[in-house]
LUMFILO-847047 format. One record per atom (N, C-alpha, C, O): x, y, z; residue in three letters. Coordinates in steps of 0.2 Angstrom, whole numbers, padded with zeros to 4 digits, always signed. Layout:
XYZALA
...
***
This chain:
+0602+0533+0441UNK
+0596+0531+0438UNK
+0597+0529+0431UNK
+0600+0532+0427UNK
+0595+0525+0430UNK
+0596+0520+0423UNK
+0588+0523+0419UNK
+0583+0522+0421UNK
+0592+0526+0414UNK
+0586+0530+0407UNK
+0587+0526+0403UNK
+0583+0528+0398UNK
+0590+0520+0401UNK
+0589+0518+0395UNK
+0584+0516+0392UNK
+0583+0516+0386UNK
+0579+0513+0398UNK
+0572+0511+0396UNK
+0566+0514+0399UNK
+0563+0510+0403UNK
+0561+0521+0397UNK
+0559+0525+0402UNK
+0552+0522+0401UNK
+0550+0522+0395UNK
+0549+0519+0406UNK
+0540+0519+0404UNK
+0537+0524+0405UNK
+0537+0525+0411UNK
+0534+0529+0400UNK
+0530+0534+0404UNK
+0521+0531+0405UNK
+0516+0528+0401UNK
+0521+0533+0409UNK
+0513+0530+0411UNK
+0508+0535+0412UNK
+0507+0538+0417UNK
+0505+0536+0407UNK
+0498+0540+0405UNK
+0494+0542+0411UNK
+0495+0540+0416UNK
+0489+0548+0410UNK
+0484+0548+0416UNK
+0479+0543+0418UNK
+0475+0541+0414UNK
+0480+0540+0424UNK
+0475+0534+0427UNK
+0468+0538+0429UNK
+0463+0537+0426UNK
+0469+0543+0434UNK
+0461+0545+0436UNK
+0459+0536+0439UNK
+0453+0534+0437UNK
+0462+0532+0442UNK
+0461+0528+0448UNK
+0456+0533+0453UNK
+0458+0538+0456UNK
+0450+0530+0453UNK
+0446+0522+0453UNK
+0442+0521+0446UNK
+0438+0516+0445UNK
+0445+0527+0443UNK
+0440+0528+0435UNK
+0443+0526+0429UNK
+0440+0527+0423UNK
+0450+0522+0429UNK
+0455+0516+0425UNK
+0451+0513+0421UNK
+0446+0510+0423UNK
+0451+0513+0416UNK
+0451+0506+0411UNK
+0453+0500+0417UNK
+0458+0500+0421UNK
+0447+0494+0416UNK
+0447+0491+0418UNK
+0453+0484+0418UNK
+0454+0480+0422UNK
+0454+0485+0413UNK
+0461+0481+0410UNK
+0468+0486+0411UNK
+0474+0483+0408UNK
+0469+0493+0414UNK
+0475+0495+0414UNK
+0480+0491+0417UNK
+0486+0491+0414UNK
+0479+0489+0422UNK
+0485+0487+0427UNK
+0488+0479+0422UNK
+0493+0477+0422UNK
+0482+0476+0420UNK
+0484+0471+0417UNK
+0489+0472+0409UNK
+0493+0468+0407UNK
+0487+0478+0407UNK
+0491+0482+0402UNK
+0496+0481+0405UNK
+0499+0476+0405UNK
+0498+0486+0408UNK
+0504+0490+0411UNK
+0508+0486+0414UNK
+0514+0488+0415UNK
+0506+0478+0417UNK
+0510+0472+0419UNK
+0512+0468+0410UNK
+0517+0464+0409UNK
+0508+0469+0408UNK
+0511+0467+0399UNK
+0516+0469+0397UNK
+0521+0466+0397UNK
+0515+0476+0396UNK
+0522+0482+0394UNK
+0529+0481+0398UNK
+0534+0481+0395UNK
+0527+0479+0407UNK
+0534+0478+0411UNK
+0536+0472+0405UNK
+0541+0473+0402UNK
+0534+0468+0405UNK
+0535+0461+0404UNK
+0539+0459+0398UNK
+0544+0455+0397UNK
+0537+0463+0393UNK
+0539+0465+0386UNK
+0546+0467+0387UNK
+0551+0463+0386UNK
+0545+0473+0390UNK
+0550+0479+0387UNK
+0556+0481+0393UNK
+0560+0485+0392UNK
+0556+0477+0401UNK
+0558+0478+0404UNK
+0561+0485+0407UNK
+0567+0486+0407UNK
+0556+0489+0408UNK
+0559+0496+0408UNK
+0565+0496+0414UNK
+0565+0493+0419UNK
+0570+0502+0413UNK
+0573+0503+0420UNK
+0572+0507+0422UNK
+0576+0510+0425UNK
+0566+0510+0421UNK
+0564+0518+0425UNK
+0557+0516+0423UNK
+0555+0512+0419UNK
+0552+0520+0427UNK
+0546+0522+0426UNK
+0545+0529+0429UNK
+0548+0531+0433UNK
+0540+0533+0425UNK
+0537+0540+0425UNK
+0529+0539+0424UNK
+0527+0536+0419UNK
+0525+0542+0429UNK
+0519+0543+0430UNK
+0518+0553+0426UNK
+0520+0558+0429UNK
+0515+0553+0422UNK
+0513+0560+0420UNK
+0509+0562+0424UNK
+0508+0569+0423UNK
+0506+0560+0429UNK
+0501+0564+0435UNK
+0494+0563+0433UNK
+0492+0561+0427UNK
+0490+0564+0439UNK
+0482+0562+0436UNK
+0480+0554+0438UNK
+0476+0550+0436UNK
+0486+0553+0444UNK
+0486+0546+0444UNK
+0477+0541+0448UNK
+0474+0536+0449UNK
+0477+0547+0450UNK
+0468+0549+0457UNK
+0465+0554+0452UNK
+0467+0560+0451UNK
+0458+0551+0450UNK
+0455+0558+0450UNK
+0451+0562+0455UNK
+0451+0568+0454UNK
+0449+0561+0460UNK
+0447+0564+0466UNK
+0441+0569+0462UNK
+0440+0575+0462UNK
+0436+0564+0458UNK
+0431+0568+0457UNK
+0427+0572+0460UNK
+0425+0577+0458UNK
+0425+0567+0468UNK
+0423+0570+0471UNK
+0423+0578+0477UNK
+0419+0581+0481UNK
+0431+0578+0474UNK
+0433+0587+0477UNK
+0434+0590+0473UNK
+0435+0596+0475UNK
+0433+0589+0467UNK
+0434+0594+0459UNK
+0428+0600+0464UNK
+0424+0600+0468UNK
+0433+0608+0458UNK
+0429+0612+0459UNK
+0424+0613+0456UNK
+0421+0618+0458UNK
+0423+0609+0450UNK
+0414+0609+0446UNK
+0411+0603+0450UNK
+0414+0599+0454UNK
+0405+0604+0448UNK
+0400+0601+0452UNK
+0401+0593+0450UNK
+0403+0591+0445UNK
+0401+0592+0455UNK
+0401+0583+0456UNK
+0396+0581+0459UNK
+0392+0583+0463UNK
+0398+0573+0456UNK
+0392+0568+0453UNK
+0387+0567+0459UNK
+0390+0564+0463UNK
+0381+0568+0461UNK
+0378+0566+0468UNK
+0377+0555+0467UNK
+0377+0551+0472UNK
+0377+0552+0460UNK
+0378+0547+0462UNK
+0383+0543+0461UNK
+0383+0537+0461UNK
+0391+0546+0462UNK
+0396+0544+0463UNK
+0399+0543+0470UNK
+0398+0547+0474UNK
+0401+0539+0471UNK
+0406+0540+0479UNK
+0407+0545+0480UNK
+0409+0550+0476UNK
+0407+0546+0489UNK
+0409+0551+0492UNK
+0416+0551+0489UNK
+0420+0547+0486UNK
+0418+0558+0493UNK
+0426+0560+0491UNK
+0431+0554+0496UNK
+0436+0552+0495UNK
+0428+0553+0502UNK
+0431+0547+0507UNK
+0430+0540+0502UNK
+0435+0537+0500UNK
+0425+0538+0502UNK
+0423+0534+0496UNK
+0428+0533+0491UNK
+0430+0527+0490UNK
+0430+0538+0488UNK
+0433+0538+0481UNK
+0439+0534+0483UNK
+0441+0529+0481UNK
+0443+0539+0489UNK
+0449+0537+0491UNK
+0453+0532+0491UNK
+0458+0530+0489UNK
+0446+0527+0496UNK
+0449+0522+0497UNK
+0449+0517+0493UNK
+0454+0513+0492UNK
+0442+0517+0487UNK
+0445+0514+0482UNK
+0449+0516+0477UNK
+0448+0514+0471UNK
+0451+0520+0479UNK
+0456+0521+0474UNK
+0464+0519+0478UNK
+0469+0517+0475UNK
+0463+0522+0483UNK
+0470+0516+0486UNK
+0469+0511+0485UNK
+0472+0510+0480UNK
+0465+0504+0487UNK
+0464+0497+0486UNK
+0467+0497+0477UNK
+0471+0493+0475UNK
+0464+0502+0473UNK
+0466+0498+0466UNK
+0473+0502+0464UNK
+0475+0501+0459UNK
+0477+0505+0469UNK
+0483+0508+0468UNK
+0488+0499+0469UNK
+0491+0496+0465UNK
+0485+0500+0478UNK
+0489+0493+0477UNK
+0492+0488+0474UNK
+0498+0486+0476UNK
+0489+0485+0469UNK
+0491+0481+0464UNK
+0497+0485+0460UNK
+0502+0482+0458UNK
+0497+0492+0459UNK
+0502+0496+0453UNK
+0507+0496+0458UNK
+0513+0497+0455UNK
+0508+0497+0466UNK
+0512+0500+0469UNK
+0517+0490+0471UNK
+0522+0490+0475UNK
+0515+0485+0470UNK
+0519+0482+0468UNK
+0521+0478+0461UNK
+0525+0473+0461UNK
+0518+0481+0456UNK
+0521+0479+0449UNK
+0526+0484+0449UNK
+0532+0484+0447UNK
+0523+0490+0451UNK
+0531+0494+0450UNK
+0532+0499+0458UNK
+0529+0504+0460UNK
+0536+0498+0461UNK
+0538+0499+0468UNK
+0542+0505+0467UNK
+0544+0507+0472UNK
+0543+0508+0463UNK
+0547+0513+0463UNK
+0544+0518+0455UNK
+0542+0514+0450UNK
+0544+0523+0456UNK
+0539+0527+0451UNK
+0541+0534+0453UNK
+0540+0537+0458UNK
+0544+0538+0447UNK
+0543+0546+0448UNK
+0537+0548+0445UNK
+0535+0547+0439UNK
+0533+0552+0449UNK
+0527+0557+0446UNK
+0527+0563+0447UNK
+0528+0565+0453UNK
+0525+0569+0440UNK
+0524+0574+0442UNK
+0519+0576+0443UNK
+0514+0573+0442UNK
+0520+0582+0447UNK
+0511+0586+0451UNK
+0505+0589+0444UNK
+0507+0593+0440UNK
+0501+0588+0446UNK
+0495+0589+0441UNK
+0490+0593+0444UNK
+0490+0595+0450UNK
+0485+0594+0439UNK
+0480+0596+0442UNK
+0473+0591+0445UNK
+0470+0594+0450UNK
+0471+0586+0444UNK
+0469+0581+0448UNK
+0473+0579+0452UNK
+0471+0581+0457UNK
+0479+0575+0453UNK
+0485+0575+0460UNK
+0486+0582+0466UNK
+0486+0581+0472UNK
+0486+0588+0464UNK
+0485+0593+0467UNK
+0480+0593+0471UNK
+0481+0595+0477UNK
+0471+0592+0469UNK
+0466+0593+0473UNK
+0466+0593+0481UNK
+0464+0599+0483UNK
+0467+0589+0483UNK
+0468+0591+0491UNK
+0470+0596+0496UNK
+0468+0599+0501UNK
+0478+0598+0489UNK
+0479+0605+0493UNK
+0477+0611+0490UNK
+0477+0616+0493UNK
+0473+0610+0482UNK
+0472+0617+0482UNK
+0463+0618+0484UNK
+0461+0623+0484UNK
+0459+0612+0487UNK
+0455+0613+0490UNK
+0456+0618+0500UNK
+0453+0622+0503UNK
+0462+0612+0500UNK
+0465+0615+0506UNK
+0468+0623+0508UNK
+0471+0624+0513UNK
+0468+0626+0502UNK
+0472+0632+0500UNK
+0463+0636+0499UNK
+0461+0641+0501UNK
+0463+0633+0496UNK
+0456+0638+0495UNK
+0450+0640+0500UNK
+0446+0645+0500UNK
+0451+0634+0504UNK
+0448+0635+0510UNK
+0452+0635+0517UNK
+0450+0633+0522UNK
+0458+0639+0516UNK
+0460+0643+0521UNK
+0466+0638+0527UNK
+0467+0638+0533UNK
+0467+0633+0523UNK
+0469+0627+0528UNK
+0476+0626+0526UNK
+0478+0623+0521UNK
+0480+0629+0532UNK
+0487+0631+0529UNK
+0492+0623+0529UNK
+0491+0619+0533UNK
+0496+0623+0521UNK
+0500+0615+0520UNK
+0502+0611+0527UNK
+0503+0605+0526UNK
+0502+0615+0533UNK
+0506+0609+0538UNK
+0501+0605+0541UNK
+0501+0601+0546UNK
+0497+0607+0539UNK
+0489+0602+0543UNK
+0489+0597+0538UNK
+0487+0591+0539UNK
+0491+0598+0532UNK
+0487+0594+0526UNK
+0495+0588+0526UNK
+0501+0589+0527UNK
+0492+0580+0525UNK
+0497+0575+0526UNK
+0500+0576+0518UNK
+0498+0579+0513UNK
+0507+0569+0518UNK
+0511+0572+0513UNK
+0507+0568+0507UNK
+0502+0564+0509UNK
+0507+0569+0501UNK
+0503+0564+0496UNK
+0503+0557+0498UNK
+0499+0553+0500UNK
+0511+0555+0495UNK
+0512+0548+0496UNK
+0508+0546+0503UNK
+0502+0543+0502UNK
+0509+0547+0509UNK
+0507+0545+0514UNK
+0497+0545+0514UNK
+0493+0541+0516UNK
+0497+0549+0511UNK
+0487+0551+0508UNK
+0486+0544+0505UNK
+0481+0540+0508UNK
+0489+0542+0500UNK
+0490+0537+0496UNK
+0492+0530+0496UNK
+0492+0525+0492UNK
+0496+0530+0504UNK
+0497+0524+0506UNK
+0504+0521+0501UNK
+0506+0515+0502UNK
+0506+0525+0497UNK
+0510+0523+0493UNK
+0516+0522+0498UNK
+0518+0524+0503UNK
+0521+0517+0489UNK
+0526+0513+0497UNK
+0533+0521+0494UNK
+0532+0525+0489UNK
+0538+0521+0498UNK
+0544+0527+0496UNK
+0546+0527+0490UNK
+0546+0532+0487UNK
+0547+0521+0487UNK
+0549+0523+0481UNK
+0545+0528+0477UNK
+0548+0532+0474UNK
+0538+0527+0477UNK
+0533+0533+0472UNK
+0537+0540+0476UNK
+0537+0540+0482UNK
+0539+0545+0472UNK
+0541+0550+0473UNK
+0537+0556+0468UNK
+0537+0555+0462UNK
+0534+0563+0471UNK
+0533+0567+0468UNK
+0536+0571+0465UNK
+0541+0572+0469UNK
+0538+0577+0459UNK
+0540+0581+0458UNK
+0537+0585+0454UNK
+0534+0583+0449UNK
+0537+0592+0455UNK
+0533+0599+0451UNK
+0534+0597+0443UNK
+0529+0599+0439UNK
+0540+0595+0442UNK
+0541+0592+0432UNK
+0549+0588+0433UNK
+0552+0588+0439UNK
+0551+0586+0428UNK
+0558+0582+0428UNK
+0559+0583+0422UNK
+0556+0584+0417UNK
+0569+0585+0425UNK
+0571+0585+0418UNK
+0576+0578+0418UNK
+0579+0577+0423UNK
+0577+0572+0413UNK
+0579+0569+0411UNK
+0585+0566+0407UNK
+0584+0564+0401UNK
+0593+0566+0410UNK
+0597+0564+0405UNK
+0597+0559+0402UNK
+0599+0554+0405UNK
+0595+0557+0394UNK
+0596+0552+0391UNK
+0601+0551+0386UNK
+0603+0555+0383UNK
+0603+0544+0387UNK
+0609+0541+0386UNK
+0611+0542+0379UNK
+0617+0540+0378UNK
+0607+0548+0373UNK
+0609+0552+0368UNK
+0614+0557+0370UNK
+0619+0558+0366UNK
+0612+0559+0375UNK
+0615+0565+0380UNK
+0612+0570+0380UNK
+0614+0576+0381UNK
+0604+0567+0377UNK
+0599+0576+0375UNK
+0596+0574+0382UNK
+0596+0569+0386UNK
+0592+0581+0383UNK
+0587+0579+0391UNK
+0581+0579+0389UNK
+0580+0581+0383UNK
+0575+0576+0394UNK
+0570+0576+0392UNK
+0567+0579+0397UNK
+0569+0578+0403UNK
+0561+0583+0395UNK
+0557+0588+0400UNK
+0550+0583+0400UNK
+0546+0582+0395UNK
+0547+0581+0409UNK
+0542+0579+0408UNK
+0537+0582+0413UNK
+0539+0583+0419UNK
+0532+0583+0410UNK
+0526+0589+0415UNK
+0522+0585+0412UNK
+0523+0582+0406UNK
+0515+0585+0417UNK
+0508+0585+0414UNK
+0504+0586+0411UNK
+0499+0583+0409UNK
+0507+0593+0409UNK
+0501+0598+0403UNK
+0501+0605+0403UNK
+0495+0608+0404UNK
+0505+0608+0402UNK
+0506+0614+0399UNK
+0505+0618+0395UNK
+0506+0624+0396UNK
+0504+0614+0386UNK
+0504+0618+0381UNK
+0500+0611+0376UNK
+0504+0606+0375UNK
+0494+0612+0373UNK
+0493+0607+0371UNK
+0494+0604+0365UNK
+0491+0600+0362UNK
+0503+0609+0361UNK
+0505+0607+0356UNK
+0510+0608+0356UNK
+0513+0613+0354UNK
+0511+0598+0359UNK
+0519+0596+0361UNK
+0524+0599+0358UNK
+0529+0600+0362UNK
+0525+0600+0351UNK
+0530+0603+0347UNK
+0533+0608+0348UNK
+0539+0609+0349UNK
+0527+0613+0349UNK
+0529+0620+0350UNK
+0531+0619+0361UNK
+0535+0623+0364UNK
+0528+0616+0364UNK
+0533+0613+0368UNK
+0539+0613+0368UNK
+0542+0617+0371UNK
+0543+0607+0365UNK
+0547+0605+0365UNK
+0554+0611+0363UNK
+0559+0611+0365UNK
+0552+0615+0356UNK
+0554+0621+0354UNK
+0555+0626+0358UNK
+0560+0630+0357UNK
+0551+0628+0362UNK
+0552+0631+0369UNK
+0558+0629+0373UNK
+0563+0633+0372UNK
+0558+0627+0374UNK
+0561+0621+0380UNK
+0566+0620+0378UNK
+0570+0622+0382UNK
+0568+0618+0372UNK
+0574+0618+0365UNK
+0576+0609+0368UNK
+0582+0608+0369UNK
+0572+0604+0370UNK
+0575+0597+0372UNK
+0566+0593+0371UNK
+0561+0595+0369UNK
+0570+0587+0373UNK
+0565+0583+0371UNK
+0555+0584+0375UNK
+0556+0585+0381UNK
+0552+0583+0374UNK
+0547+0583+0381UNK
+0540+0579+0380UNK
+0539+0577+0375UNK
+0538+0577+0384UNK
+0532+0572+0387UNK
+0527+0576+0392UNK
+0527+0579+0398UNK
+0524+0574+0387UNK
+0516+0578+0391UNK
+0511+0572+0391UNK
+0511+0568+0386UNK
+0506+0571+0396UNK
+0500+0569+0398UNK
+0492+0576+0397UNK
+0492+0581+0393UNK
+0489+0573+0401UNK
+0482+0581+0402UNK
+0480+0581+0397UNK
+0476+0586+0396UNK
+0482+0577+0391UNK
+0474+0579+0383UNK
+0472+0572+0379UNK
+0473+0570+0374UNK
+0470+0569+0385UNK
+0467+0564+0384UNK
+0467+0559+0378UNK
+0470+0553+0379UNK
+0463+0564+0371UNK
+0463+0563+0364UNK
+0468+0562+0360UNK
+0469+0559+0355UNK
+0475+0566+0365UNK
+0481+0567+0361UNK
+0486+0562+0362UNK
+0488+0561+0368UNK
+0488+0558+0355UNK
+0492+0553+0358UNK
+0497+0552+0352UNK
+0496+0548+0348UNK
+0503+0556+0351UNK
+0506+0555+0346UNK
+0514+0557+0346UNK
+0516+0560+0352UNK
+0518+0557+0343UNK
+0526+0559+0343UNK
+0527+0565+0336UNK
+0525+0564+0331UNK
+0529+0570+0339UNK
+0534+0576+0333UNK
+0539+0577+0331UNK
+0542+0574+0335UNK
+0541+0579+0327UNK
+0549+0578+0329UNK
+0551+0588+0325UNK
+0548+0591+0320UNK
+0555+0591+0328UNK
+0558+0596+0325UNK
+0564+0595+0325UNK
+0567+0591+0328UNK
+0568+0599+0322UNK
+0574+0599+0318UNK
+0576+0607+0316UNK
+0573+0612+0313UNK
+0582+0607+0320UNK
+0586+0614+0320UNK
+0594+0613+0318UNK
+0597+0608+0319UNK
+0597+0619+0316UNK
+0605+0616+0314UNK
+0607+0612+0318UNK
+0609+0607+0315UNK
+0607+0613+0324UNK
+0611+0612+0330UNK
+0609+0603+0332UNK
+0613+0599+0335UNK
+0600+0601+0329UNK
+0599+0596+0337UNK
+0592+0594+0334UNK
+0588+0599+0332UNK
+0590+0588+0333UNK
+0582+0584+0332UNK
+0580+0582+0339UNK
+0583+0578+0342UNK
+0574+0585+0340UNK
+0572+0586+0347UNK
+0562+0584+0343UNK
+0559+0585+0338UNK
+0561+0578+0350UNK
+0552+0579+0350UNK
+0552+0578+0354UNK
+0555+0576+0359UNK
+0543+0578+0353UNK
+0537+0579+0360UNK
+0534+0575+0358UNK
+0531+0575+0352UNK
+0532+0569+0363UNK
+0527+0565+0364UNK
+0520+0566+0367UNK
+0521+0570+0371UNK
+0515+0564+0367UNK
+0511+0565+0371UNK
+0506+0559+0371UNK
+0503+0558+0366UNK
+0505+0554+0379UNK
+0504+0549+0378UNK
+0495+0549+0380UNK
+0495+0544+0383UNK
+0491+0551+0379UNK
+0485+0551+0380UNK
+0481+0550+0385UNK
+0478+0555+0387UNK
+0480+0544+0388UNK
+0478+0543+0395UNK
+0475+0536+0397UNK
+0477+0531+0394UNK
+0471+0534+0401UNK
+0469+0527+0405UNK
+0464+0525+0406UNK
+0462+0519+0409UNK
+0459+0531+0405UNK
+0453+0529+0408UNK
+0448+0526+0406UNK
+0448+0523+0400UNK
+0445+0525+0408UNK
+0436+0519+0408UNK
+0431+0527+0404UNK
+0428+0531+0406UNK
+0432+0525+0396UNK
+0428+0531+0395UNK
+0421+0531+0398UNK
+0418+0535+0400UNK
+0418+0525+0397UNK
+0411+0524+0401UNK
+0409+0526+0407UNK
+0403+0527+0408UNK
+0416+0526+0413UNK
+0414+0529+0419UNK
+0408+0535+0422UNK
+0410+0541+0422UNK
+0406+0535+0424UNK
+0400+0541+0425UNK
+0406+0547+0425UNK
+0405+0550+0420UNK
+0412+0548+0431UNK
+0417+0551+0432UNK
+0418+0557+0426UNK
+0421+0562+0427UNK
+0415+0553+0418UNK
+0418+0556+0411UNK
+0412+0558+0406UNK
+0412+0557+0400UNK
+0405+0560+0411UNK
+0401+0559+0409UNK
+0401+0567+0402UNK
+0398+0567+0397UNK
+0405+0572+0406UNK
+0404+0577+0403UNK
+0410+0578+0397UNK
+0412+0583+0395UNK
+0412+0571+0395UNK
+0416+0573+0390UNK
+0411+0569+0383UNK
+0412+0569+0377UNK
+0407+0567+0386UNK
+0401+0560+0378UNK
+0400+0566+0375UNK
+0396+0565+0370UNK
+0402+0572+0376UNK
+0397+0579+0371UNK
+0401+0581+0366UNK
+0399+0584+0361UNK
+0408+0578+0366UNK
+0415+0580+0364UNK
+0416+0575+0358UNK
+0414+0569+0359UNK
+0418+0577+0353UNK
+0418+0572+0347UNK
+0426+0569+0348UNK
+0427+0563+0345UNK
+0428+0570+0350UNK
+0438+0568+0351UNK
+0436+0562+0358UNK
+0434+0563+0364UNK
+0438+0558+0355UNK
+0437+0554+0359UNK
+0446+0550+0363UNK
+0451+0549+0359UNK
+0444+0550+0370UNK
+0450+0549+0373UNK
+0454+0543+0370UNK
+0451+0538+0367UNK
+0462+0542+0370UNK
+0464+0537+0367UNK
+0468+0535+0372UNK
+0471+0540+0375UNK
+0469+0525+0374UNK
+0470+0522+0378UNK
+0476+0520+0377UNK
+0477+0515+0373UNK
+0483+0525+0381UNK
+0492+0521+0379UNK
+0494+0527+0386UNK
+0492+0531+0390UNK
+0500+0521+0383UNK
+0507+0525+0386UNK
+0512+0523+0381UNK
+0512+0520+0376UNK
+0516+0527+0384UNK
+0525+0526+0380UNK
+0530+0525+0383UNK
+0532+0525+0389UNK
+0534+0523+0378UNK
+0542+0522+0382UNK
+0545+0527+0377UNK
+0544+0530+0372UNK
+0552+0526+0383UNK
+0558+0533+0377UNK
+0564+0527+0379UNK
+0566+0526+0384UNK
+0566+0522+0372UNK
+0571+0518+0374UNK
+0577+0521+0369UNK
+0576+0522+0363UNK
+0583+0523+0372UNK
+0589+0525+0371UNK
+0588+0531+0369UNK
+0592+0532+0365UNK
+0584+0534+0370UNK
+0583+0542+0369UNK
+0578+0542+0363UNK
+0580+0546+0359UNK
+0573+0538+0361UNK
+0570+0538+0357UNK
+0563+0535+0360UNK
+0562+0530+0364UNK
+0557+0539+0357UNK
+0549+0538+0359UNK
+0546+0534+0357UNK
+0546+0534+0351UNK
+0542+0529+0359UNK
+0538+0527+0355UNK
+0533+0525+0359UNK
+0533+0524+0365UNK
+0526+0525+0355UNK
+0521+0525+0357UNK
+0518+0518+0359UNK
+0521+0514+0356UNK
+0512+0516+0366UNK
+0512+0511+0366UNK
+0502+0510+0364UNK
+0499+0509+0370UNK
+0500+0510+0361UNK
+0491+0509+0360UNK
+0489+0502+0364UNK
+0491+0496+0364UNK
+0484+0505+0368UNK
+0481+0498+0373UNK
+0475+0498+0366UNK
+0470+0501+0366UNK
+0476+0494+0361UNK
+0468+0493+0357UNK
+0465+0488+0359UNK
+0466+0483+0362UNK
+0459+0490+0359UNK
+0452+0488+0360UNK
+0447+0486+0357UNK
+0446+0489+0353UNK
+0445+0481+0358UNK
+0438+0480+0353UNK
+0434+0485+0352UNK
+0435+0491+0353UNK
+0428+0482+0350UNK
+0421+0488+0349UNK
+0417+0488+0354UNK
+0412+0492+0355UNK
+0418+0483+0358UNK
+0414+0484+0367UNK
+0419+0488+0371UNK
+0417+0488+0377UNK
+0425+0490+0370UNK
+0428+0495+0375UNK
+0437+0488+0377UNK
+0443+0488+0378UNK
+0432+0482+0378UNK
+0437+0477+0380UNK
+0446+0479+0376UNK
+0447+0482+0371UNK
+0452+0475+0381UNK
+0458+0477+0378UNK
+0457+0470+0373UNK
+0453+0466+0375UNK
+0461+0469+0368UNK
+0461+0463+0365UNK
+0467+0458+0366UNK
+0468+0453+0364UNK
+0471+0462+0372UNK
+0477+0456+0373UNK
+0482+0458+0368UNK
+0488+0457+0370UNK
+0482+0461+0363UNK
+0487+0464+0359UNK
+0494+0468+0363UNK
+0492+0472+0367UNK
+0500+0467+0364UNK
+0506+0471+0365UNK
+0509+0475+0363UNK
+0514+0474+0365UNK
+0509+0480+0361UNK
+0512+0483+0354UNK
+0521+0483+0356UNK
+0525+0485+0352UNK
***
């Protein structure tokens, strides 16, 4: 696997996407040419099997799926090959299936749920050699202060799951300069789906990142003042 150019790709919550994501995220191929792609998880949000109460005017949970496979589509051939970690929206399925007493071998595999093509592959978290020769640790969301993350862990790490949070750290020990990214997310804040976040003064911020040569950098989708992308690359 070739690490020199990783894109990590933010939480989608497909069919609940920024309407310009995918067009994004074929900009970024185009630019930056990545040789690897990393999905942080959250790629579906499956609103409608969440365990808080869900929207009675959103799509059913069949509903949701299927557009959300139709809009997977388009990503599943701009990038045919994709690792992503397990999250807690990617999860629902089984742990609805787990909580209602439906043991893993009835339940199909994700990709296959997803209609996704082999190359998408899941994993619980990834550790990453990069061509510094530091690794990089990447998970969904486990601590929502990437530093003290990364410090833990004692290597580089990439986290998704805080929407709001869209930034690089850097710490510095005798030994080793080590940071944490965390690349924010993708969604359509307008979507009904995010209804109970308008109460929140942090408002979600729209990127992903690359790690080129073992180094982070942020990518901001900017937006006008109607929500619209501006066409900007960064």
């Amino acid at each position: 696997m070739n690490n020199e150019r990783i894109l990590i790709i933010s939480d989608l919550h497909v069919p609940y996407q920024h309407p310009e994501s995918q067009a994004f995220l074929l900009a970024l191929k185009r630019k930056y040419l990545p040789t690897r792609i990393v999905c942080v998880g959250d790629e579906v949000d499956h609103q409608a099997m969440s365990f808080h109460d869900s929207d009675p005017d959103l799509p059913s949970a069949g509903d949701e799926l299927e557009r959300a496979i139709a809009e997977l589509y388009p990503l599943y051939h701009i990038f045919p090959e994709v690792d992503l970690v397990d999250s807690n929206h990617g999860s629902m399925v089984y742990r609805k299936g787990k909580h209602h007493g439906i043991p893993r071998k009835y339940l199909k595999d994700y990709g296959d749920i997803l209609e996704a093509p082999p190359g998408w592959k899941w994993h619980n978290n990834l550790i990453i050699p990069l061509p510094s020769g530091q690794d990089l640790y990447v998970t969904h969301g486990v601590k929502s202060n990437g530093l003290q993350l990364s410090q833990q862990m004692g290597c580089n790490t990439v986290q998704g799951h805080y929407h709001s949070t869209f930034n690089i750290q850097y710490s510095s020990s005798p030994t080793q300069l080590i940071w944490s990214m965390q690349v924010g997310c993708s969604i359509d804040d307008k979507a009904m789906a995010f209804a109970y976040n308008k109460t929140v003064a942090a408002r979600p911020i729209i990127g992903h990142g690359i790690v080129i040569d073992g180094l982070p950098k942020l990518l901001p989708m900017v937006l006008k003042k109607g929500g619209e992308w501006t066409g900007r690359v960064p």
